[in-house]
Every structure is written in structure tokens, then in C-alpha cells.
KEKE-3310 file (N, C-alpha, C; in steps of 0.2 Angstrom, whole numbers, plus 5000, padded with zeros to 4 digits):
npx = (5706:5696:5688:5694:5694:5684:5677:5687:5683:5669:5673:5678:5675:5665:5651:5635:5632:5621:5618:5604:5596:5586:5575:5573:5579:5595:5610:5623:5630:5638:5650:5645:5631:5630:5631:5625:5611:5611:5612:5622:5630:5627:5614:5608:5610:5601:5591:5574:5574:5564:5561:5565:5558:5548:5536:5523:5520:5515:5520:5526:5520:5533:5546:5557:5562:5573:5583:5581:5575:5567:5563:5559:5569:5569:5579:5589:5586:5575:5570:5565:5576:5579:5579:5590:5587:5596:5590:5600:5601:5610:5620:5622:5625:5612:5608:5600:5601:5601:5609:5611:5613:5614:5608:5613:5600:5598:5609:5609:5599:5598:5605:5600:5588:5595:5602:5588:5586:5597:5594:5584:5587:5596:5586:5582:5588:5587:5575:5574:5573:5562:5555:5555:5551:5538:5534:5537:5525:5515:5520:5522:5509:5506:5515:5510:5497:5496:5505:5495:5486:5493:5494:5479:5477:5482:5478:5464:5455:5450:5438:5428:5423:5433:5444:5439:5442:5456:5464:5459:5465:5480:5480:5476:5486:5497:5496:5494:5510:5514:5510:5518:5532:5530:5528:5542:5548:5543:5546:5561:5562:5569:5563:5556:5542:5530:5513:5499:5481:5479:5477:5471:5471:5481:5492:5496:5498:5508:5517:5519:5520:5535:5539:5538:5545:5556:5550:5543:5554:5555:5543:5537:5531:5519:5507:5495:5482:5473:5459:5450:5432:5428:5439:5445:5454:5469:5482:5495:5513:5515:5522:5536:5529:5526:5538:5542:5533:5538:5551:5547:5539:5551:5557:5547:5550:5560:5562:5555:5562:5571:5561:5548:5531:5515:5513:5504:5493:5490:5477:5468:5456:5458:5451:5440:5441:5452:5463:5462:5469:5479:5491:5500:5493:5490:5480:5477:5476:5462:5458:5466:5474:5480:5492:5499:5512:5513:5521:5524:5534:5549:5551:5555:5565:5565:5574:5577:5567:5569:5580:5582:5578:5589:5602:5611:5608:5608:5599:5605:5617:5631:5631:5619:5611:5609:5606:5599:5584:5573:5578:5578:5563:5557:5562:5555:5540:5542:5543:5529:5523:5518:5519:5530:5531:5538:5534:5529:5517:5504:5502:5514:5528:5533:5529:5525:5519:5513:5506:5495:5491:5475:5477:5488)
npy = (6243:6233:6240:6246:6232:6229:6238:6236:6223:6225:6235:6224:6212:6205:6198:6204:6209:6211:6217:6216:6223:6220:6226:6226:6235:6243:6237:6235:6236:6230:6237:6230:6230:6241:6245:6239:6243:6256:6265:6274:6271:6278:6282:6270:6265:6261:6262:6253:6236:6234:6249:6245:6238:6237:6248:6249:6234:6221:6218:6199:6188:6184:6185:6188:6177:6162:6157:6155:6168:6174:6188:6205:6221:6239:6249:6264:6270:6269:6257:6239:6226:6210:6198:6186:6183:6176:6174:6173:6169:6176:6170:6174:6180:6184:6192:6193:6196:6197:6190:6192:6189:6194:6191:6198:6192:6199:6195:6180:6178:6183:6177:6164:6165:6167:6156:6149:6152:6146:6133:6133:6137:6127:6116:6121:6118:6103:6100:6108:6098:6092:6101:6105:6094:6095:6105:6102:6094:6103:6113:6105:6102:6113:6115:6105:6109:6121:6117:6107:6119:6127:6118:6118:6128:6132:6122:6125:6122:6124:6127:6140:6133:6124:6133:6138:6129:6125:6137:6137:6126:6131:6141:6137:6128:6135:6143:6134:6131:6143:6143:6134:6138:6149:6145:6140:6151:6160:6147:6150:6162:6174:6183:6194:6187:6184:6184:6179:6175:6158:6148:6130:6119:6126:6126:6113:6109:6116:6110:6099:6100:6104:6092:6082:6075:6069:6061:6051:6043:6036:6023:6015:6022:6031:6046:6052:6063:6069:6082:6089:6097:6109:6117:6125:6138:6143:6154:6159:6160:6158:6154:6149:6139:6131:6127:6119:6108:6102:6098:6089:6078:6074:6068:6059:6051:6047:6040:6029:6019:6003:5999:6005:6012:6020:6039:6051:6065:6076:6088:6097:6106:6111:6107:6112:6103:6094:6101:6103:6090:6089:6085:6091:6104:6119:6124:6137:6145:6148:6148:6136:6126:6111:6102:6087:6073:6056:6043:6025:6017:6013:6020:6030:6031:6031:6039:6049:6057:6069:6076:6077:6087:6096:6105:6100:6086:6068:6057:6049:6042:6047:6064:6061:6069:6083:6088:6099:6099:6097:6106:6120:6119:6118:6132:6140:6136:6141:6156:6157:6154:6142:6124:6109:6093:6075:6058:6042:6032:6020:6009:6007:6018:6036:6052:6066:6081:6098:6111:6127:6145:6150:6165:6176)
npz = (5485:5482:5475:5464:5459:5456:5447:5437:5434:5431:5417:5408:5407:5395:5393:5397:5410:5423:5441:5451:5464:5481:5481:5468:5459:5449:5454:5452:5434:5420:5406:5392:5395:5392:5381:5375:5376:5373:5383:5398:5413:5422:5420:5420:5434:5449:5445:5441:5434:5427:5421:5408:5400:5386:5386:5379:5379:5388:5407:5408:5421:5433:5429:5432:5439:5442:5430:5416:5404:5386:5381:5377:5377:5380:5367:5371:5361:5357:5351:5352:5357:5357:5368:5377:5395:5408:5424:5442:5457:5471:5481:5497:5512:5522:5508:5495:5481:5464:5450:5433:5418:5401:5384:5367:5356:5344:5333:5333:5329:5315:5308:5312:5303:5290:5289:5288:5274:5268:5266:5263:5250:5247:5247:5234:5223:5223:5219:5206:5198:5197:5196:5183:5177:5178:5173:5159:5154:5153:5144:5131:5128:5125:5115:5106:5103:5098:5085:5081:5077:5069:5057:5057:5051:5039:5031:5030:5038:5049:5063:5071:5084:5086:5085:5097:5108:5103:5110:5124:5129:5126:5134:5148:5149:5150:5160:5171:5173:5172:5186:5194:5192:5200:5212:5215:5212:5225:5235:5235:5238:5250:5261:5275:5288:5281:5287:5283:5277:5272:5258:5262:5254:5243:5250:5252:5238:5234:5242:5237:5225:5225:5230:5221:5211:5217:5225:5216:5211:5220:5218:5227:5236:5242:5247:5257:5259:5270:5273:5284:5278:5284:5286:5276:5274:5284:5295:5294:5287:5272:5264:5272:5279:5271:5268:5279:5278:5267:5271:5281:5273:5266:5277:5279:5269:5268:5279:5274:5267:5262:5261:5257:5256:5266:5266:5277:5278:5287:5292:5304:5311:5331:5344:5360:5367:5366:5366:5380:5385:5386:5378:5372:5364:5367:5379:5382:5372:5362:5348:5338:5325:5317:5310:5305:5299:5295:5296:5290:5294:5304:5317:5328:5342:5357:5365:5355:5352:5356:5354:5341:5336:5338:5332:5318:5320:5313:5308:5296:5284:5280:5270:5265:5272:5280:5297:5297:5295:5305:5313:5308:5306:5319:5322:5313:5315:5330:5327:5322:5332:5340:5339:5338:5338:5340:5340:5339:5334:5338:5330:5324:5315:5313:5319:5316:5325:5320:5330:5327:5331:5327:5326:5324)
capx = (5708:5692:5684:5696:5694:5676:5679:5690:5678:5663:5677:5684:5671:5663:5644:5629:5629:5618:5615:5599:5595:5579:5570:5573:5584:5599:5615:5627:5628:5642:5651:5643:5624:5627:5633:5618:5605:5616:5613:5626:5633:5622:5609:5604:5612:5596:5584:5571:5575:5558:5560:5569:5552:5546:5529:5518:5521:5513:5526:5526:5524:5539:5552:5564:5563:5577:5580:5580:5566:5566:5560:5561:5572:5569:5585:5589:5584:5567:5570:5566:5581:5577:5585:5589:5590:5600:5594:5603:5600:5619:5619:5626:5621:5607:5607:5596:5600:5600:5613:5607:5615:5608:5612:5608:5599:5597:5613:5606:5591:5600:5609:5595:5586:5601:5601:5584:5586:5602:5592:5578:5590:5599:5582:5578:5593:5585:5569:5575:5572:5554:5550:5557:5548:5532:5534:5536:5518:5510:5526:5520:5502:5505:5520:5508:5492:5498:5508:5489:5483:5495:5493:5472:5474:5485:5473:5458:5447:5450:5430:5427:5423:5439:5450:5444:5446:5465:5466:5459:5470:5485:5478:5477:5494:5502:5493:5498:5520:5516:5509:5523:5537:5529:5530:5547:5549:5541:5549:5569:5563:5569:5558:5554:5539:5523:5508:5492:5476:5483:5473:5476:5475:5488:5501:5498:5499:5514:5522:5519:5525:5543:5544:5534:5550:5559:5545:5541:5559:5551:5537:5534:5529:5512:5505:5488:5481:5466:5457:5441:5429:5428:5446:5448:5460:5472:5484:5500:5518:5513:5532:5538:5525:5527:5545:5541:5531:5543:5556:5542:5539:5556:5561:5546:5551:5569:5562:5552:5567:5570:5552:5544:5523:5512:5513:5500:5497:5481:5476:5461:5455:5461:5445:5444:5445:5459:5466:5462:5470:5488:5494:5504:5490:5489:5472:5476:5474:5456:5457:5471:5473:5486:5492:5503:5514:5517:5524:5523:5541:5552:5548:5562:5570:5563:5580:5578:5560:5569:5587:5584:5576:5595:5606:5616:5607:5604:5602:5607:5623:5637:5634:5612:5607:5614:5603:5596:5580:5569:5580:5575:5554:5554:5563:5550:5535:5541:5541:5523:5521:5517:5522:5531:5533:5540:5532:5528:5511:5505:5505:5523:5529:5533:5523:5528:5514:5512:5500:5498:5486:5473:5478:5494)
capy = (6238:6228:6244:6245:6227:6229:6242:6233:6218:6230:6237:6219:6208:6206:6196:6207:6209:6216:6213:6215:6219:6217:6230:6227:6242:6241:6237:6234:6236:6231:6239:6226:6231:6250:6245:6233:6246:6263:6271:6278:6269:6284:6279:6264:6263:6264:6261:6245:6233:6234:6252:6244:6234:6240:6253:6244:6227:6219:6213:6192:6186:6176:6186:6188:6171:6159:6153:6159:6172:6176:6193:6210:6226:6244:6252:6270:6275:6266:6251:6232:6220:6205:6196:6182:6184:6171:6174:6167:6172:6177:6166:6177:6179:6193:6199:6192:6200:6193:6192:6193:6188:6198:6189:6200:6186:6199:6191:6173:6179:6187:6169:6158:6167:6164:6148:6145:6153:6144:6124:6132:6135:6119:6111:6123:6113:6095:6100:6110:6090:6091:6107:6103:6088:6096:6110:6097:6092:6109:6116:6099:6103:6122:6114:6102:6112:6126:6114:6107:6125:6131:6114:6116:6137:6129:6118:6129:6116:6126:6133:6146:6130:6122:6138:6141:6125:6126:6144:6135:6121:6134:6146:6133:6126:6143:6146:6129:6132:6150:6142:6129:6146:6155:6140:6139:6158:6158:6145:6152:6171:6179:6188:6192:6183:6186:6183:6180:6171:6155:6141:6123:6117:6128:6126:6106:6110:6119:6108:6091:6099:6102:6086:6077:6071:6063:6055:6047:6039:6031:6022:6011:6026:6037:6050:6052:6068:6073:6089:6090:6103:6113:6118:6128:6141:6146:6161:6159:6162:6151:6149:6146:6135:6124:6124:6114:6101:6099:6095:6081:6074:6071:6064:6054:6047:6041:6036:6022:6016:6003:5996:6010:6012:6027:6045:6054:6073:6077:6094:6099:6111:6108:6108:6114:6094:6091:6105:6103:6083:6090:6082:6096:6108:6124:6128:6146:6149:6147:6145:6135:6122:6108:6097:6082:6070:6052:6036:6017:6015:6009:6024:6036:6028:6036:6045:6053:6064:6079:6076:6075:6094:6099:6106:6093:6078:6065:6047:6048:6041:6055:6065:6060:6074:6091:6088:6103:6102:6099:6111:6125:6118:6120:6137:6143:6136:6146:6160:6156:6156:6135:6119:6104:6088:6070:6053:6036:6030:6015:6004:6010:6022:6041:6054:6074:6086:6105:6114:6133:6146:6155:6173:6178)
capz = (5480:5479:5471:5457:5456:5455:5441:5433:5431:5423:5410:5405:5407:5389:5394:5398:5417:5429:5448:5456:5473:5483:5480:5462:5459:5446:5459:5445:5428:5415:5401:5390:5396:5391:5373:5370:5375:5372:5390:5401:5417:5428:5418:5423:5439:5451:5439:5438:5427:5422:5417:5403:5397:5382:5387:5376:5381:5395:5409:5412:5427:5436:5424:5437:5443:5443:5425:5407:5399:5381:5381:5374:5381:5374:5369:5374:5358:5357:5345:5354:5357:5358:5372:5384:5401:5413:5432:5446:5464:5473:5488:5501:5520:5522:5503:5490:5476:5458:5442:5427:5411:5393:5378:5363:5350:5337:5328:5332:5324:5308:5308:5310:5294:5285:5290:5285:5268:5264:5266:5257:5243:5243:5241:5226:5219:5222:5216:5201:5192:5200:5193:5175:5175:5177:5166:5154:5153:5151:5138:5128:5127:5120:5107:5101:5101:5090:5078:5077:5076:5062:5051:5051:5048:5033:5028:5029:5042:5059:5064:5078:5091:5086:5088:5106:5113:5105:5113:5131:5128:5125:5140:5152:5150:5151:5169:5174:5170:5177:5193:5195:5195:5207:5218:5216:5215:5233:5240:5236:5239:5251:5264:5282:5289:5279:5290:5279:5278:5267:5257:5265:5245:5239:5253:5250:5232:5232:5245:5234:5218:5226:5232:5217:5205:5222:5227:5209:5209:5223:5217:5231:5243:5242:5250:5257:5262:5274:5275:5284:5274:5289:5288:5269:5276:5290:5296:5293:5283:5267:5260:5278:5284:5266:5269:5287:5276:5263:5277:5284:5269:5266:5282:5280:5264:5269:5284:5272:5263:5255:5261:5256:5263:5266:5271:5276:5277:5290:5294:5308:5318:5336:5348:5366:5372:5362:5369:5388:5388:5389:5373:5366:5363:5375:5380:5382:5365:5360:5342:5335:5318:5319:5304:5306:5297:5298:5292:5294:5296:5311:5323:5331:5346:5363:5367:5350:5352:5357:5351:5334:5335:5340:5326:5316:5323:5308:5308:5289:5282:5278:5263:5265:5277:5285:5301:5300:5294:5309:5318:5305:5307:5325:5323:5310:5321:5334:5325:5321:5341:5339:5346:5332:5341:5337:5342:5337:5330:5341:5326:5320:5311:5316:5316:5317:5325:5323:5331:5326:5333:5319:5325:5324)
cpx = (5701:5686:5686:5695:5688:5673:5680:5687:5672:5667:5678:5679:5668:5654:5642:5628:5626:5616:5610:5598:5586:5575:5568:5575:5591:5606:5621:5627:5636:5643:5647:5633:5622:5629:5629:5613:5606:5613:5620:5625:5627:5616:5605:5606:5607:5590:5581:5574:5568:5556:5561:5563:5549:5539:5523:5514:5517:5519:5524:5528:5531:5544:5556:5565:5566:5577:5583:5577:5570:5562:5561:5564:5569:5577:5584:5585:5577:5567:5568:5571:5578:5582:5585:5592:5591:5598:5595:5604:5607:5616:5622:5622:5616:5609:5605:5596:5602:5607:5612:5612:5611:5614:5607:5606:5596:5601:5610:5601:5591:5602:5606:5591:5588:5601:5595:5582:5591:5598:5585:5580:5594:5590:5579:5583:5589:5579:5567:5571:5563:5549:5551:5553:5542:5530:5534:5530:5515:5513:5525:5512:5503:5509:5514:5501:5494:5502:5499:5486:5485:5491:5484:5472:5477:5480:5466:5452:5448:5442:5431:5427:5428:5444:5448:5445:5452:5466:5465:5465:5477:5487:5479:5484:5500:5502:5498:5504:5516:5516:5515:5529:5536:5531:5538:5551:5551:5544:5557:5566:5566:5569:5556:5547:5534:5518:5502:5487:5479:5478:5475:5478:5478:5492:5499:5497:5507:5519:5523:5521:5531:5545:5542:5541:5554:5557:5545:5548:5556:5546:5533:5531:5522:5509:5499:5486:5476:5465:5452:5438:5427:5433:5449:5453:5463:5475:5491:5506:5517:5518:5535:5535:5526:5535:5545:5537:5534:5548:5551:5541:5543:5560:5556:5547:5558:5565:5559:5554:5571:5561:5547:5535:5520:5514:5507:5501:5491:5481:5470:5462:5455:5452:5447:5445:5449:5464:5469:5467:5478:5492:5498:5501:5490:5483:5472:5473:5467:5456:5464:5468:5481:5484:5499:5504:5517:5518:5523:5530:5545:5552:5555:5562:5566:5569:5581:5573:5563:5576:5586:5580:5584:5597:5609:5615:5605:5607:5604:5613:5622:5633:5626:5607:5613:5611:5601:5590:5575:5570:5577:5568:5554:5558:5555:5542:5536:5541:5535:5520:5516:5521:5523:5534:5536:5536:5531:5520:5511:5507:5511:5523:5532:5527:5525:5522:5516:5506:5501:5491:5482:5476:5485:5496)
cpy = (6234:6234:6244:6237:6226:6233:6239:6228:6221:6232:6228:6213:6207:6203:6203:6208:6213:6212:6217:6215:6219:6220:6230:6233:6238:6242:6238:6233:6234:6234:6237:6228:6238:6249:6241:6238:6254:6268:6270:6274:6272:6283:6275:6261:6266:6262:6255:6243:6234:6240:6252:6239:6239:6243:6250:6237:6226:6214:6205:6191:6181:6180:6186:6183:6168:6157:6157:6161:6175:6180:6200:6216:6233:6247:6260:6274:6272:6261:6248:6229:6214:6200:6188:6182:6178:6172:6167:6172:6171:6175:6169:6178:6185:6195:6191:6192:6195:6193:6190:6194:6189:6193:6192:6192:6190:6196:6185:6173:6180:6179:6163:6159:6166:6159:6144:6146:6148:6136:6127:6132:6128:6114:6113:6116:6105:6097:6104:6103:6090:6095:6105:6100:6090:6101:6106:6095:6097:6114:6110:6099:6109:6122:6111:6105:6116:6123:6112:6113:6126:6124:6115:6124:6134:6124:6118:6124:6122:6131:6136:6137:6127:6125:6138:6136:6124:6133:6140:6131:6128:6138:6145:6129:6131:6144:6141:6129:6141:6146:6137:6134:6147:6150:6139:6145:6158:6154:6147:6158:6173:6184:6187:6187:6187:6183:6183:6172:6165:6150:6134:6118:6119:6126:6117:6105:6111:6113:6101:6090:6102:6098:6079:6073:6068:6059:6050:6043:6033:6028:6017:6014:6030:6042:6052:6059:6070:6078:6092:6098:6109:6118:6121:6132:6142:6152:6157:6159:6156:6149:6145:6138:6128:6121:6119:6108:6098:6094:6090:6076:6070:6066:6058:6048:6042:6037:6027:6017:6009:5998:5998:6011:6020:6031:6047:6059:6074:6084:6094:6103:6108:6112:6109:6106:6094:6097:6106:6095:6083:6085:6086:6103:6112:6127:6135:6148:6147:6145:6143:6129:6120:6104:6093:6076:6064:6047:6031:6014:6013:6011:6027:6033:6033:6044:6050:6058:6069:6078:6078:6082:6098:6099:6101:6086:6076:6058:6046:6047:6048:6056:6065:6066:6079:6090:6094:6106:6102:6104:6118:6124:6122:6127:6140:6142:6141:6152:6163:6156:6147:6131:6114:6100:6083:6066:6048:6034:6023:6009:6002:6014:6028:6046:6064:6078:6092:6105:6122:6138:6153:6159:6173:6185)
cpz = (5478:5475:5467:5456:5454:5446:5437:5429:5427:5418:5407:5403:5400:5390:5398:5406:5420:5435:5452:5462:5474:5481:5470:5458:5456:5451:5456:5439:5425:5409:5396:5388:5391:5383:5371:5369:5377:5379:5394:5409:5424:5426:5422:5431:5445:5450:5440:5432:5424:5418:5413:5400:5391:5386:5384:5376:5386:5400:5410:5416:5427:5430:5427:5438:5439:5436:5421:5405:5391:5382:5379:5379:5377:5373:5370:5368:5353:5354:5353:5352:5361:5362:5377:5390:5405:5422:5435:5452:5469:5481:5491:5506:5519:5513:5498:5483:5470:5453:5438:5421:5405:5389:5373:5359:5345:5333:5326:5326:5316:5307:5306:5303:5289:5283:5287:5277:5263:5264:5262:5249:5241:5243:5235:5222:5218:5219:5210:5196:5192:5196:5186:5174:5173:5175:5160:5149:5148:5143:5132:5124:5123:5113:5103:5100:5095:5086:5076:5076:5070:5054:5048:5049:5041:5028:5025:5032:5049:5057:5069:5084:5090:5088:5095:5108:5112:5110:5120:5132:5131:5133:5150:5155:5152:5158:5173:5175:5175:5184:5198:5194:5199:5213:5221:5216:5221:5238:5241:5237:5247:5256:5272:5280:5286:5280:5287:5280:5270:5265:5260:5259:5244:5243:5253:5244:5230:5235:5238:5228:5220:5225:5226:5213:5212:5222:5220:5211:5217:5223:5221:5237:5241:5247:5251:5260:5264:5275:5277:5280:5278:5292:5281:5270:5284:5290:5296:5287:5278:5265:5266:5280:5277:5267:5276:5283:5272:5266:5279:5280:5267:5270:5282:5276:5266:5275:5282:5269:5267:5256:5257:5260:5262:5270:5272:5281:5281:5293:5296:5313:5326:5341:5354:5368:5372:5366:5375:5390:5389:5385:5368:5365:5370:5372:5382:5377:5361:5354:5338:5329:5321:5311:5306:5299:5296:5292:5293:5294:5302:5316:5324:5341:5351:5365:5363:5347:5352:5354:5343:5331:5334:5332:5322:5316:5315:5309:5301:5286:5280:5271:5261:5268:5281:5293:5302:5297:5298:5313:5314:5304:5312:5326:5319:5314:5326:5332:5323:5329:5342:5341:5338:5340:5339:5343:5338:5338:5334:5337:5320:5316:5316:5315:5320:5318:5323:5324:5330:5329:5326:5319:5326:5328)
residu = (UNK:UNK:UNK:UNK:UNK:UNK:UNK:UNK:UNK:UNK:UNK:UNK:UNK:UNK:UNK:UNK:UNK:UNK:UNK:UNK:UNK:UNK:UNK:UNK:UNK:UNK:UNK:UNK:UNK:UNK:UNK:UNK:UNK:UNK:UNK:UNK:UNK:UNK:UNK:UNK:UNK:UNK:UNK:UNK:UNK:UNK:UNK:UNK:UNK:UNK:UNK:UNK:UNK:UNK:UNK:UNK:UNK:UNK:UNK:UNK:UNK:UNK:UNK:UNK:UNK:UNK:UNK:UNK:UNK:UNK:UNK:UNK:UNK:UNK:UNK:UNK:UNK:UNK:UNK:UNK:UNK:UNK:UNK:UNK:UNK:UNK:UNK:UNK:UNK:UNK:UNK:UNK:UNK:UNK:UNK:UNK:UNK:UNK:UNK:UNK:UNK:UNK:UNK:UNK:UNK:UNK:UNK:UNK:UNK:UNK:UNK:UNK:UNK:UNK:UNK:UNK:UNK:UNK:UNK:UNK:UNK:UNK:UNK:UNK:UNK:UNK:UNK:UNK:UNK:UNK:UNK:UNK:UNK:UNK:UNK:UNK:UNK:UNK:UNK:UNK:UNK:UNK:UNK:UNK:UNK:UNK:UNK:UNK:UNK:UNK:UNK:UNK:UNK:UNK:UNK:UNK:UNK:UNK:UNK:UNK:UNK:UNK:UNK:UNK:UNK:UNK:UNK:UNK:UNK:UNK:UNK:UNK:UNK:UNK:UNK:UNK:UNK:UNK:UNK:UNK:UNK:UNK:UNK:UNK:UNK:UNK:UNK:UNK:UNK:UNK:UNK:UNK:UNK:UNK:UNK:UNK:UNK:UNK:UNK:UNK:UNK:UNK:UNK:UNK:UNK:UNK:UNK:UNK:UNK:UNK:UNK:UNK:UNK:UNK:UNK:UNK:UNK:UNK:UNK:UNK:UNK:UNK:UNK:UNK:UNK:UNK:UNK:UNK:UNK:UNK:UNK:UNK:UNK:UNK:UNK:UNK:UNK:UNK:UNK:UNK:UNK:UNK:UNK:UNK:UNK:UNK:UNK:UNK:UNK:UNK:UNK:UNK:UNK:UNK:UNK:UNK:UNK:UNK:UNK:UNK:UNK:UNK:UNK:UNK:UNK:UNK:UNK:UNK:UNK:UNK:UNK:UNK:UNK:UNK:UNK:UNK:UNK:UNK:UNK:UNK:UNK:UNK:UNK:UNK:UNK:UNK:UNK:UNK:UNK:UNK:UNK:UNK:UNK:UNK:UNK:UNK:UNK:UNK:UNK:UNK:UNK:UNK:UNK:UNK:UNK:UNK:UNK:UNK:UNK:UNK:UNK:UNK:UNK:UNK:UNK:UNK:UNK:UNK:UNK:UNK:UNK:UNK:UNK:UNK:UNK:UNK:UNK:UNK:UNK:UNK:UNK:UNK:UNK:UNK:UNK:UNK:UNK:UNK:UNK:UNK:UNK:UNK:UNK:UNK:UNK:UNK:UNK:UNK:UNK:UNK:UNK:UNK:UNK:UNK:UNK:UNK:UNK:UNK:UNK:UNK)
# end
């Protein structure tokens, strides 16, 4: 009886089980396990778990240990699945042994992407007015250049150094409107993650013409930006990573209303001091770059540092905020293998760290 019921619990069961004994040898396995990572019941029965570590990978200590790890599995037919595992040690007299819950997080993973493509399209939508605006300018300059172009070819005054500064003029305006696209190409496209060496003037370029026609309706609010000269570029996903400042800029902005005040945008190389003092940064990683954003507004509530990362959280009347823009930063940071925090400025305001590491 207790065999078939044993059985019966591996067929029926739907979560990822495995039981663990001492020696680290696979005890039990569920239905569940053999359909995540397509081996066979005989298979794994016997086996380490860690023969199931990818070969390439180096093992992390303490994986077994009590808890939740975030880690990779290989499937039978070589790919990475990307997983988490639950142990919890089976209190019973004399036996030791483990259970271990898989949760695949490739779906998560397909979800959360989604996720952050669908909030970067609703703010293509609000910043559609932004972009307009500042096509404007340049589409402005090229109309009325070549009306004065046609009237002096009509008139028979246009000289060589008058044509090419209309042509610059013209040249220039075109570049400009091309550059203001692509920004907003780039930011609704698309795309896994593209890791590259990135300028810290363009991704604070691009981010400030998103948000430039919002902010104006605001004209009580300004934005200051620092960027010591020892800091031209970094390594990281340049759409993503603007899409996490877009999001700060914006919370910073409500957060100013109807006072309004300053934001400011600072970006610096993270030194080993700063490193070592245990304020965020991990001194493991030799060479990182942090940039931060804050405000002078009324600060975020102690209870509300880490709350307000979770899904859905928003202090913003109905109808003002989805609550999920800071949850989709500290997803994309950690996709960047980074830390984003919240805190309060001793002389008011908030203040939104990342820190991120050169190499990727």
C-alpha cells in the first residue's frame, strides 16, 4: 500500500520533486522533474544532483543548503534551464535527507520580457508628444532654409558660401530628426539583451528626450546631470538600461508635484573604498560604475524601501501609475548582474541607486 501510494504521489503530483539522501544521491524523483529536463525515471534515479550542473559552469558553494538558489540545470538534451530550487531538509529520526522543489523560470522569464516590452510601449505612447515636439525644431529649420534657398536661386543672389551654409543648415536638421527616431526606434524595439560598450552622453541623451515634452509641462522642475570626465563610457544594454532611467525620472518627477524642485542624474565610477564600506556595492567585483537618482521631495516612508520594488505597488492615485515600473528596473539590473536600491537623502528627498559592474 504505501508503495502504490508512493507511486501514485510521483504520477499525480504536478511541482518538480526530488528527495535527496546523504550521500547526495537522487532518492526520489517526480514525474514533473523528468518532463522539465527530458530524462527517464532510471535515469536519474541514483544519480547526483549535481550531475545535472551544467559541465561548463562552476558549482556554487552552499547550493544545497537550506533555502532558495537560482541556478542553472542542463536538460537531457544539453540546452540550460534556468531554475529555482527550494531545499528543505526532511526531519525524520536518523535520515537527513533533502526535498527539493524545481521551479522551471523559463516561462517567468518569457513573461517578465513581455512584461518589460509592454511598459516600454506604453511609454512610446506618452512620449509620442515629446518626440513630435522635438522634430518640430529641426523639420522647421529645413522648411524655412530651402524656402530661403528657392527665393535667392529665383532671384539670382545665392553665392557658393551662402549655398553651403543653407546645405549645413539643411544637413544638420536632417541628422538631428534622424537621431530623435532612432531614440524612439530603440526604445520600443524589441530585442534580447544587447551588451555593449555604451556612451554615458547618449544613454543621457536619449533618456531626456523621451521624457523632455513631460517634463516642460512641468516648468517648476529641472534636472541636473553629473558626469565626472573620467567616466565617458560604460558596458551595458543601452535601451534597457535608458529604460531604468526613464522610469526614475519619472517617479522622480511625480514625486516633486505640485512643489516641483530638482532632480539630479549622477553617474561615477565606484572605487574599492566605496566598495568595501558595505553600502550596497559588492567588493567582489573589482571594477563597477554606479549612477543614481534623486529628488528634494518628501522621501518614501521607511516601510516602503523594498515594498515599493514588489509588482503593483504605487503610491499614485488610480488611473496615475501601473506599479510596475520599478519592478521592471530591478528586473533589468539584475539582468545586468547589479544592485538598484531606494533610500532617502539626509536633507529630503529620495534617492534611487544602481550600481552595475564594467564587465559583463
Amino acid at each position: 500500500m504505501a508503495l502504490q501510494f508512493c507511486e501514485y504521489v510521483r504520477e499525480q503530483v504536478t511541482d518538480a520533486l526530488v528527495v535527496v539522501d546523504t550521500d547526495g544521491k537522487i532518492a526520489y524523483v517526480g514525474t514533473a522533474v523528468q518532463t522539465m529536463l527530458g530524462y527517464t525515471h532510471a535515469d536519474l534515479l541514483g544519480q547526483s544532483l549535481a550531475d545535472l550542473w551544467p559541465p561548463e559552469r562552476p558549482l556554487p558553494d552552499n547550493w544545497m543548503a537550506p533555502g532558495t538558489h537560482h541556478l542553472a540545470l542542463q536538460h537531457q538534451k544539453g540546452k540550460e534551464i534556468n531554475v529555482s530550487l527550494t531545499v528543505v531538509p526532511i526531519q525524520l529520526p536518523a535520515n537527513s535527507d533533502k526535498l527539493v522543489t524545481m521551479l522551471d523560470l523559463t516561462e517567468i522569464e518569457r513573461m517578465n520580457a513581455a512584461l518589460t516590452h509592454t511598459q516600454r510601449l506604453a511609454g512610446v505612447g506618452t512620449m509620442t508628444a515629446s518626440v513630435a515636439h522635438e522634430l518640430t525644431t529641426p523639420l522647421s529649420v529645413i522648411t524655412t532654409t530651402c524656402s530661403n534657398l528657392l527665393h535667392e536661386v529665383q532671384t539670382g543672389n545665392l553665392d557658393q558660401t551662402q549655398l553651403t551654409r543653407y546645405i549645413d543648415l539643411i544637413e544638420q536638421s536632417a541628422f538631428r530628426s534622424a537621431r530623435i527616431v532612432e531614440v524612439l526606434r530603440n526604445y520600443s524595439h524589441l530585442d534580447g539583451p544587447e551588451i555593449a560598450i555604451t556612451d554615458v552622453e547618449s544613454l543621457v541623451h536619449d533618456a531626456l528626450t523621451l521624457v523632455e515634452q513631460q517634463f516642460r509641462k512641468q516648468t517648476n522642475v529641472t534636472i541636473v546631470v553629473e558626469r565626472p570626465p573620467n567616466l565617458r563610457s560604460i558596458v551595458c544594454d543601452h535601451n534597457r538600461i535608458t529604460q531604468v532611467l526613464v522610469n526614475l525620472l519619472n517617479n522622480a518627477r511625480d514625486a516633486l508635484q505640485p512643489e516641483g524642485g530638482e532632480i539630479t542624474v549622477r553617474f561615477w565610477p565606484v572605487d574599492e573604498d566605496a566598495a568595501a564600506d558595505g553600502s550596497g556595492f559588492d567588493k567582489k567585483i573589482p571594477e563597477q560604475f554606479a549612477f543614481a537618482v534623486s529628488d528634494c521631495g518628501h522621501g518614501i516612508p521607511a516601510e516602503w524601501l523594498e515594498t515599493i520594488f514588489q509588482p503593483f505597488f504605487t503610491t499614485k492615485p488610480n488611473g496615475k501609475g501601473t506599479g510596475l515600473g520599478l519592478y521592471i528596473s530591478r528586473g533589468i539590473i539584475d539582468q545586468h548582474n547589479g544592485r538598484i536600491w531606494a533610500d532617502n537623502n539626509p536633507d529630503g528627498g529620495a534617492i534611487f541607486t544602481v550600481v552595475l559592474p564594467q564587465r559583463q
